[in-house]
N, C-alpha and C positions, 0 to 999 in steps of 0.2 A: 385303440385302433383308429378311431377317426383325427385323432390327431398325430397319430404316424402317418397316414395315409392325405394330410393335406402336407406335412412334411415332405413326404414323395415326392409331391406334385411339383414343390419348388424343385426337383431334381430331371424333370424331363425337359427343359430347355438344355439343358447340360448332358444331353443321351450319348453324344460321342464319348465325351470324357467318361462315361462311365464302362462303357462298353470297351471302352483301349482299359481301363484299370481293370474292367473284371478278364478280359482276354489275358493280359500279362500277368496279372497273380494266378490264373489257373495252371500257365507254365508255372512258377515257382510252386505251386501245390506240387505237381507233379513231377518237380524234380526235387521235392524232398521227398519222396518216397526213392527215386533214382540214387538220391545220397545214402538212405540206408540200406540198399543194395547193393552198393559199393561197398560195404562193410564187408563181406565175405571175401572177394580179391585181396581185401588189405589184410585181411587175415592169412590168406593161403599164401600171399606175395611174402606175411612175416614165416610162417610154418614151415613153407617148402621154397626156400630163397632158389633152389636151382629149377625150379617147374618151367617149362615154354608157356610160352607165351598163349600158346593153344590151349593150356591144359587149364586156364584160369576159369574159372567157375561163376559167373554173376551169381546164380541162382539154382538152388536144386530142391524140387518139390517131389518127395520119396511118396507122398498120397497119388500123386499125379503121373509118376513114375517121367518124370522129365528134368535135362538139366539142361540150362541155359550158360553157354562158354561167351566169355567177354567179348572173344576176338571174333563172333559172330556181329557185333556191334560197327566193329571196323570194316569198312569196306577196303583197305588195303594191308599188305602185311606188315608185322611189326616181329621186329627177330626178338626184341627182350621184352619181357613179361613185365620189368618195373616201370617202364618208361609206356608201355601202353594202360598199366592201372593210374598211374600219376598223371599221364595226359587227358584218360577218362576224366579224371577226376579234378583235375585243372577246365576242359570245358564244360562241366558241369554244373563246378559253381562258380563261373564264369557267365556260363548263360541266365544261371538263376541269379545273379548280382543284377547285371542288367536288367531284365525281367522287373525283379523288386525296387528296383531306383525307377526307373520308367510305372510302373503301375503304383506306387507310392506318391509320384507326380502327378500323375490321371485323377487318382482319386481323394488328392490333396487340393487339386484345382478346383475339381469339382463341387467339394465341401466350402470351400471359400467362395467361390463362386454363389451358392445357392444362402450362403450367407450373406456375401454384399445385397442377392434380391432382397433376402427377409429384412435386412434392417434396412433397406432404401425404401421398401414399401410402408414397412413400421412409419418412418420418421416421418414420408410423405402424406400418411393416413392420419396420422394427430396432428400433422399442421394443417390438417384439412377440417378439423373440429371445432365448434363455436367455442367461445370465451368459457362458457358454461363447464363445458369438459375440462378445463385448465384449470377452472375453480376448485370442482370436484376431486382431480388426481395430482397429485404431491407431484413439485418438481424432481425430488430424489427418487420416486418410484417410476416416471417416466424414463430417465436418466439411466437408472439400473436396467429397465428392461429391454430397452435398445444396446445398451454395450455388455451388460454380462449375462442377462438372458441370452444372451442371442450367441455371445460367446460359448455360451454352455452347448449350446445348438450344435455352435460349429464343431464343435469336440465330437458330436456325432455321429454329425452327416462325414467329416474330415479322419480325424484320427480312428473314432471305432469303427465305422464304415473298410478304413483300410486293412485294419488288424483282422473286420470279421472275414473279409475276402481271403486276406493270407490264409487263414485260417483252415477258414471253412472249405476253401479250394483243396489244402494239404490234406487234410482228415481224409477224406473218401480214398487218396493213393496210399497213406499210411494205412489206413483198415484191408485196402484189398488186398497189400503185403503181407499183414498178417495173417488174413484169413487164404491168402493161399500158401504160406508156410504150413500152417496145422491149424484147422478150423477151428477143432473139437478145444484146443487152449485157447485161441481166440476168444470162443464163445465165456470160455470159464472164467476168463479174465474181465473182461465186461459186464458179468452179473451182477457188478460192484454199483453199475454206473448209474443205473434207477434210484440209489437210496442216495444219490446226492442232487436231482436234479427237482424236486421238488423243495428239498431246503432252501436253494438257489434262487429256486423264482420267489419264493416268498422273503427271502434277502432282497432280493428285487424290488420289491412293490414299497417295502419299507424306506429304502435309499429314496425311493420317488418322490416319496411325501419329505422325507428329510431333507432333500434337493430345491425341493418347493420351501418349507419353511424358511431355508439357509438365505433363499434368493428374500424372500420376502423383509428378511433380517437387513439383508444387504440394503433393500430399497429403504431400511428405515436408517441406516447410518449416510446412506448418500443424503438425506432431509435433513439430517443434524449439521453434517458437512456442508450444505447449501446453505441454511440458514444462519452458521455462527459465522461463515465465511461472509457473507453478504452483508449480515448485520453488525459485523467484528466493533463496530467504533460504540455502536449500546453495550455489546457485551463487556470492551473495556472500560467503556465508561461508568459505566454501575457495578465491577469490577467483578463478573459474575465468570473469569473465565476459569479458575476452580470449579463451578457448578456446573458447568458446559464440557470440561473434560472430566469430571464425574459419571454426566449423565453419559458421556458419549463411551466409557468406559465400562460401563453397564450395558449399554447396546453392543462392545464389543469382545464383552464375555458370554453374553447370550450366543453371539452366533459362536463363541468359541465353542461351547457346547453342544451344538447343533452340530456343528465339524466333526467331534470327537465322535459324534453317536452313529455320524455317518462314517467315519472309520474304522471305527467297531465293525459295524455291520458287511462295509466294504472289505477289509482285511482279513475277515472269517472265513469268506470264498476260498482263498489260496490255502488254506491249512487244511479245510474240507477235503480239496483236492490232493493234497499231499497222505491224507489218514488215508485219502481210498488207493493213491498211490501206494503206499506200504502195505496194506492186504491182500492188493493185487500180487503186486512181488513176493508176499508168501506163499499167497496158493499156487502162484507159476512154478516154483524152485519146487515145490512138493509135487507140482504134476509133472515137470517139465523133467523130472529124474526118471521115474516112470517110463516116459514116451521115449528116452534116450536111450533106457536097459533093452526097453521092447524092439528096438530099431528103427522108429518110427520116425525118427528126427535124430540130423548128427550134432554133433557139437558144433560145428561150425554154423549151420541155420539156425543152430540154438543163440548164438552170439546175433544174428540177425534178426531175428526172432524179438529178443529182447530190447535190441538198440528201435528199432520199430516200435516199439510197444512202446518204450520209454519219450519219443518223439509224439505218439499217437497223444496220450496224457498232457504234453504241452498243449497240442489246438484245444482239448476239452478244457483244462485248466484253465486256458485264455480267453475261451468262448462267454464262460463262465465271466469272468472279469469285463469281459466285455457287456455282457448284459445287464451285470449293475451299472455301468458307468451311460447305458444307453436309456437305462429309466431314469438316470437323476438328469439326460440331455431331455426325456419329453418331461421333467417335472418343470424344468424349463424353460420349454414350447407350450407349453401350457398358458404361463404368465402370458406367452408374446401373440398367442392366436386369440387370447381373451381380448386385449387389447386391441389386434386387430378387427374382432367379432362389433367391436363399440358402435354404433351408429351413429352414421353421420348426421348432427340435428340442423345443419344448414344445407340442406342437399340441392342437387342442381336438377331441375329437369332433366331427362334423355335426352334434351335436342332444343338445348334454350335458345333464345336470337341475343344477338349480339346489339347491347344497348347502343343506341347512335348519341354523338356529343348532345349535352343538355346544352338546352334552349331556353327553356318556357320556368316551368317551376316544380316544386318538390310538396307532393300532398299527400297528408296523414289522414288516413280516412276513419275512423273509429277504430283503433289502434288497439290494441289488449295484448297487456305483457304480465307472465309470471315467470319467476324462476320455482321456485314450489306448483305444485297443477293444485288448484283448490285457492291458493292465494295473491291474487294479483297484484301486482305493481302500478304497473298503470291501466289505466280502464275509462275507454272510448275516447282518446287523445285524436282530435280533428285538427291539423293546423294545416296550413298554405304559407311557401315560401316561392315568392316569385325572381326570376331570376334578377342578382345583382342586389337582393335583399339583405339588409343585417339582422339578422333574428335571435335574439338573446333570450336566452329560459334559464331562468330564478328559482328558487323555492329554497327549503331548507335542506338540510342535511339527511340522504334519506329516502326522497319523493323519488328519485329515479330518474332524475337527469340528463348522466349519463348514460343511464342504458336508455333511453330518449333516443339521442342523436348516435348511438352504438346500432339501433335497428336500423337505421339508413346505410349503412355498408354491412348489412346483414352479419355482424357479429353474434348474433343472436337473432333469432327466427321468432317474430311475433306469432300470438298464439291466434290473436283476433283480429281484424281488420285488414284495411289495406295501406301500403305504401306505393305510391307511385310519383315515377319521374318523366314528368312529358306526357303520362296519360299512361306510359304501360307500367305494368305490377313489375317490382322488383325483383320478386320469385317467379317471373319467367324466364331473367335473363339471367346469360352468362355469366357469374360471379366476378370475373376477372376484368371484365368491360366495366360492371357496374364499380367494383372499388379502384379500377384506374381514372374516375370522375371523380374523386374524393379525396381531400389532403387533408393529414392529419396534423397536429400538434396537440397535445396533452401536458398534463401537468407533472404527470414523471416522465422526463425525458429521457427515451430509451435508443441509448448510442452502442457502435458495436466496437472490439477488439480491434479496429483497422485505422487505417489511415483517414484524415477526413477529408480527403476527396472522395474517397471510396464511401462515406458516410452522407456526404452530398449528394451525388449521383445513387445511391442507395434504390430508391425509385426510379429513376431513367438511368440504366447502367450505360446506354451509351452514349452519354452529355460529354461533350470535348469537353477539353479543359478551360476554355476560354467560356463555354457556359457554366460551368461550372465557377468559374470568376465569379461570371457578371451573375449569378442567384448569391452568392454569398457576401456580393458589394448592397445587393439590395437587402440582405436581411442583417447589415451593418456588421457583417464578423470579416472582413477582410483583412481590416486593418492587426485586429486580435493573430488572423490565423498568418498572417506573413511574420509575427513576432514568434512563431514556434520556432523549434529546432531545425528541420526542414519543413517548416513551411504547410501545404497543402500535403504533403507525404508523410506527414509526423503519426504517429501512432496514438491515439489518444487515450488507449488504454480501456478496459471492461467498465461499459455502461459509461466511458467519457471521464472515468475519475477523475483526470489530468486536466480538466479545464470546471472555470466557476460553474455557478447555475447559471448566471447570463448568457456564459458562452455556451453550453448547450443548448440553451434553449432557441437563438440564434441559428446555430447549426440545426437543429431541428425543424425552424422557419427556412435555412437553403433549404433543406432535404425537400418541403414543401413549393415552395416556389419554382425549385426545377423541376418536378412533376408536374407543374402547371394544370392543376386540375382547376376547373370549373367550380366545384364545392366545397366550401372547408368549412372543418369541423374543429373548432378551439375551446380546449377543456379544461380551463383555468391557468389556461398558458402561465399565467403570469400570479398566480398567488405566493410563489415560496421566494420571490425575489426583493433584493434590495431596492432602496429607490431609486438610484442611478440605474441598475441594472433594470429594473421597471419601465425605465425610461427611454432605454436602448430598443428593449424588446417590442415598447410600443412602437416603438417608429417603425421596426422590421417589420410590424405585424401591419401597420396601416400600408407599409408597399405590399405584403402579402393578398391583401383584401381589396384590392384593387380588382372590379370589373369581375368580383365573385361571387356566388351565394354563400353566406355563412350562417354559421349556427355555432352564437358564443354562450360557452356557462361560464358566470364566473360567483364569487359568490361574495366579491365587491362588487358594488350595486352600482360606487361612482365609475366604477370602469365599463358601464357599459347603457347610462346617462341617454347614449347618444344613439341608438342602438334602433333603428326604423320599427321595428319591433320587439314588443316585451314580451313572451310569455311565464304567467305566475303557474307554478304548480305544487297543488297541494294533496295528499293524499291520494297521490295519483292520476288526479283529473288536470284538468284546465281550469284556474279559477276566474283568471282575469287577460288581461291581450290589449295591451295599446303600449302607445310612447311615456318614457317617461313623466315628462309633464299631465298629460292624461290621466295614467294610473295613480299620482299624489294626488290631483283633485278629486281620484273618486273615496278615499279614503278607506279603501278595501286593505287587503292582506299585502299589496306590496307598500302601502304606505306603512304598516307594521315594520315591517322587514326594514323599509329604508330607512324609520326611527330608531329603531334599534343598531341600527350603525353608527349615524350621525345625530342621537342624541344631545351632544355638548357641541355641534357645527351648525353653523348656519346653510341654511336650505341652499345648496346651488341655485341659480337662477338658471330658468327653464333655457334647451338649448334646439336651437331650429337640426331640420333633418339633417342628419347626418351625409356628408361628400363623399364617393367614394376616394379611395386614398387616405381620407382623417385617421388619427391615432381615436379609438374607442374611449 
């Protein structure tokens, strides 16, 4: 219930549309009862072909001692009998066609509708969750829950929503037809109906759980399908792709099974309703003889009588149907309101300020980070970066580095200390102010599906194209990108595939430099590149670093020689802090570190502070 009832909730923005779909299927309820009352005229029209027109019968209740003439319907005369039952019966389902197209639209919109909210809200609630959360839950189970969770959904709010209105609008006119034909067989005919509607709901509760497992299946072949797709060039190259559609064939016999059991259970409803259909129809024939001898009921309300009855049996039979497929929609909503339930671990104040452009400098005040609670990572990390500084941080593989400079655009929420830029705490402000101060580059260069102007401008969507130029002349890919197919409009394909390492990484440097942030953060830019391509990148990066604060990791020691400031980290902490030259004479841990590189090289000779503009 509490997760039908936040279901709902997405349906109250949408109250017209539901309000026009339940008003138009309550006419179609009501004029299927109308159609099977029609069934008597079309009888008496075949029985007594010469009857007037007057004499046609809609309805005759011998309990109630009343009969109802068709041509009391018409408010004008009609001389022939056949052309006023066939004209009935032309605007009748006439009107109910209408009706059911127009309230199948209402409550078709509706359903899509409260579906685009749930999956815009989904996608916009996990892009709103720290790094942490991405770690934690699998791309394929995210993936699954936004497109077929949510599709499940929509089957609910959309398709069985429509069917239960049709439905459940018709039952009420079809039962008061029956029961004012002959109450007393009414009642005897539905004694049946109790011994099938507990079986039902516990078919129910069953498909729920089976619905949930299915999806859960599903989120684990979307993670095979992400991974062997992504990884495809390991997979053939260690030539494992036998073992990968193995295993992926095993995940999709699992859920084939899971299907079946939900079919089973699904497909049992309609035969249940068919068993109580055929007992019902024998008790009626044995009472319904009775009631005819007695005079109680003629033949001809008998033929209405039963065509009623037999219409009645559809809405239950479908209601039925409808209520398992409405539990396997909240096994569903389930996944998708869990996910929504997650909490957001970089949260904003109620009413942050709005960070002003940096100025001054960037200060780590006793800093503590864990991703485990109990186990820290880093622990009372103090640094100061003044504006226009090059700040490089070291250590080994490990210490925490990058989630170091990952707390300053709050990817992750420190557990202890403070970060402040200009003096105010970075968990006062605005999230959106403070990461629009910050340019990134990383060491996986992460490109999209689009053209690479539209990769350029990625961060400032609305850079002409003439800045758009002049950031990708400075970060030396011009020359590269006028050599594509079209140019600046070329498509570069998922994650860039279509260009080297150099050249993304370059377009990675535009992306940065036309956001023109004040702070940048470089995260081994340049490790998985060739030397040329090393060489390119430097130069892009030294016009990047112009007139910025940065904070570079690299985990080449010579590439970052020149670097105004060192710091070492080890085990979390802070061990050491000066210039290169400084840190070799004290003979501490980064003189470690830089023997161990350049063991068989002779010692660079020390190099004065760093210009801005220089390559690192």
């Amino acid at each position: 219930m509490p997760n039908l009832r936040r279901l709902l909730a997405y349906v109250r923005p949408h109250a017209a549309w539901l309000a026009a779909g339940c008003a138009l299927l309550t006419v179609v309820g009501l004029l299927e009862g109308a159609v099977a009352a029609l069934v008597r005229p079309l009888v008496q029209l075949v029985l007594e072909p010469t009857a007037a027109s007057s004499d046609i019968v809609l309805l005759e209740l011998p309990q109630l001692g009343r009969t109802y003439y068709l041509q009391e319907l018409v408010p004008w005369p009609v001389a022939s009998a056949a052309w006023l039952v066939v004209g009935t019966i032309l605007v009748v389902f006439a009107a109910k066609a209408a009706s059911e197209y127009l309230g199948e639209y209402s409550v078709h919109r509706l359903g899509h509708s409260v579906v685009m909210d749930l999956r815009n809200q989904l996608y916009a609630h996990t892009l709103r969750q720290s790094l942490s959360f991405f770690h934690r839950q699998s791309t394929g189970k995210l993936m699954s829950t936004a497109i077929n969770d949510v599709d499940r959904v929509q089957v609910a709010v959309s398709h069985v929503l429509t069917d239960f209105f049709r439905q459940i609008f018709a039952l009420p006119a079809l039962l008061a037809l029956v029961l004012l034909i002959d109450w007393k067989l009414s009642l005897l005919c539905f004694l049946t109906v109790p011994l099938i509607v507990l079986p039902v709901a516990q078919i129910g509760r069953r498909i729920r759980r089976l619905s949930r497992q299915a999806q859960e299946q599903i989120s684990g072949l979307n993670d095979a399908l992400q991974e062997t797709y992504s990884g495809v060039r390991i997979v053939q190259g260690f030539g494992r792709e036998e073992w990968e559609a193995a295993r992926f064939r095993e995940r999709a016999r699992q859920l084939f099974r899971t299907h079946l059991r939900w079919v089973r259970h699904y497909a049992l409803t309609s035969p249940m309703m068919e068993l109580l259909g055929a007992a019902t129809v024998g008790l009626l024939l044995l009472y319904a003889r009775q009631r005819i001898l007695a005079g109680a009921l003629t033949s001809e309300m008998m033929v209405v009588f039963v065509v009623a009855l037999i219409r009645t049996y559809q809405p239950l039979r479908r209601l039925a149907g409808i209520y398992s497929l409405f539990q396997q929609a909240l096994g569903a909503a389930e996944r998708v309101f869990e996910l929504l339930d997650q909490r957001e671990e970089v949260p904003e104040k109620p009413h942050p300020r709005e960070l002003p452009p940096f100025r001054q400098r960037v200060e780590f005040e006793d800093v503590w980070f864990a991703y485990e609670e109990g186990v820290p990572l880093l622990q009372g990390i103090s640094l100061e970066a003044r504006v226009g500084e090059v700040v490089a941080i070291v250590g080994s593989s490990g210490v925490g580095k990058t989630t170091l400079v990952n707390l300053l655009p709050r990817f992750y929420d420190f557990t202890g200390g403070t970060i402040r830029l200009d003096g105010q705490d970075i968990r006062e402000v605005r999230l959106a102010s403070l990461r629009a101060q910050i340019g990134l580059v990383t060491q996986e260069t992460v490109l999209f599906n689009d053209t690479v102007a539209a990769n350029i401008r990625y961060g400032r969507p609305s850079a002409s194209p003439r800045e758009v130029e002049a950031a990708a002349r400075a970060a030396l890919a011009h020359e590269f990108i006028q050599q594509l197919p079209q140019g600046y409009e070329t498509r570069i394909g998922e994650r860039g595939v279509r260009l080297s390492g150099g050249q993304r990484q370059r377009l990675a440097i535009a992306r940065a430099l036309l956001k023109d942030a004040p702070i940048l953060i470089l995260d081994e830019a340049t490790s998985e590149l060739d030397a040329e391509s090393e060489r390119l990148v430097q130069q892009a990066l030294a016009n990047l670093m112009q007139g910025r604060t940065v904070f570079v990791i690299a985990h080449r020691l010579s590439t970052i020689r020149r670097a105004e400031k060192i710091v070492v980290l080890e085990e979390g902490r802070i061990r050491e802090v000066g210039r290169h030259h400084e840190l070799l004479g004290r003979g501490g841990l980064y003189q470690r570190l830089f023997e161990l590189q350049f063991v068989d090289q002779d010692e660079p000779t020390d190099e004065p502070r760093v210009r801005t503009g220089e390559p690192l």
